[in-house]
N, C-alpha and C positions, 0 to 999 in steps of 0.2 A: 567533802568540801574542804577544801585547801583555808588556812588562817588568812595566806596573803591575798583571796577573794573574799573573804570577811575582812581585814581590814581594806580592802579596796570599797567595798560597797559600804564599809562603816563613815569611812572618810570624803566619802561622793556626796557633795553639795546639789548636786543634780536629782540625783536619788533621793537627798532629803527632803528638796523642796515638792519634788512630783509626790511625794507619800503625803508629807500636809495638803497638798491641791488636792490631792485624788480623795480628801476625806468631804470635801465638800459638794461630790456626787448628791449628797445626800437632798441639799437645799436645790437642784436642777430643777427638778418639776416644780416647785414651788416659785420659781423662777419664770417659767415657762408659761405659766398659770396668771402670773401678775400682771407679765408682757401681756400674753394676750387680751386678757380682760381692759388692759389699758387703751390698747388698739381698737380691740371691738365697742368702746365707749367712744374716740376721736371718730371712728367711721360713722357711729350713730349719729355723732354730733353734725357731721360733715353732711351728711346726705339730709338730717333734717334741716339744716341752720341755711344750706348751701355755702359754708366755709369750718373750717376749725377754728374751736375758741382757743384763744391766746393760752390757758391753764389746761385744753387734753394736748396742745401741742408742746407743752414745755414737760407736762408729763411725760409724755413720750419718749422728750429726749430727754431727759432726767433719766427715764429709768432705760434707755438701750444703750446709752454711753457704757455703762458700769458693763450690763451685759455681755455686750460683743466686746470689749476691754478684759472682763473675763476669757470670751470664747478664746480669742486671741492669744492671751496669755498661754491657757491652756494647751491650746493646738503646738505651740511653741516649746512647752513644756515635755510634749507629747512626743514631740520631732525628736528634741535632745534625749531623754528619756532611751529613746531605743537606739540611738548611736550610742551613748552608754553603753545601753547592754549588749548589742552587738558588740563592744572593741574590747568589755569585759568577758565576753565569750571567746572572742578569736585568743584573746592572752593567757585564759588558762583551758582552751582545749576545751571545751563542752559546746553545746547548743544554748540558743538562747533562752526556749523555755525556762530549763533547768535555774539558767539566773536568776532568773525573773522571779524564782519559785523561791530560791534565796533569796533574792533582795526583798519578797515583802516580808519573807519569814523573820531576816533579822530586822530588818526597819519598825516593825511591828513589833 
């Protein structure tokens, strides 16, 4: 590995910010878990009450804003991410794996 592909991926804003995103994998399920719990409480509500209460439906949207704000981000994140490394690969001649392989070895 070349210096000027370590300071390329050292100095990649893009790189930095997808390695802090990608650490928060962690919290997904638990995410995923809340949502649904939250949903399967307004649907109970709904089908006993024959409407949603005011507090499962503000839950709801309380907690899927943040959510799909996340997915979003993410997904966007994700795009950039491998246009990076793709145009870090085409510049110093390798594949993209191999970047990739570097960039979390040095970001890490």
């Amino acid at each position: 590995m070349s210096i000027e592909l370590q300071n390329d991926i050292k100095s990649s804003v893009i790189l930095k910010v997808y390695n802090k995103f990608s650490k928060l994998r962690k919290i997904i399920p638990a995410i995923k878990w809340i949502l649904g719990i939250s949903f399967l409480i307004a649907f109970v509500d709904t089908v006993i009450d024959g409407e949603t209460s005011p507090i499962s439906m503000w839950t709801n949207i309380i907690l899927w804003i943040p959510a799909m704000t996340l997915a979003f981000v993410g997904a966007i994140l994700h795009l950039l991410t491998g246009i990076k490394l793709g145009n870090l690969a085409a510049k110093h001649d390798m594949n993209i794996e191999s970047v990739k392989v570097w960039a979390e070895e040095i970001l890490n």
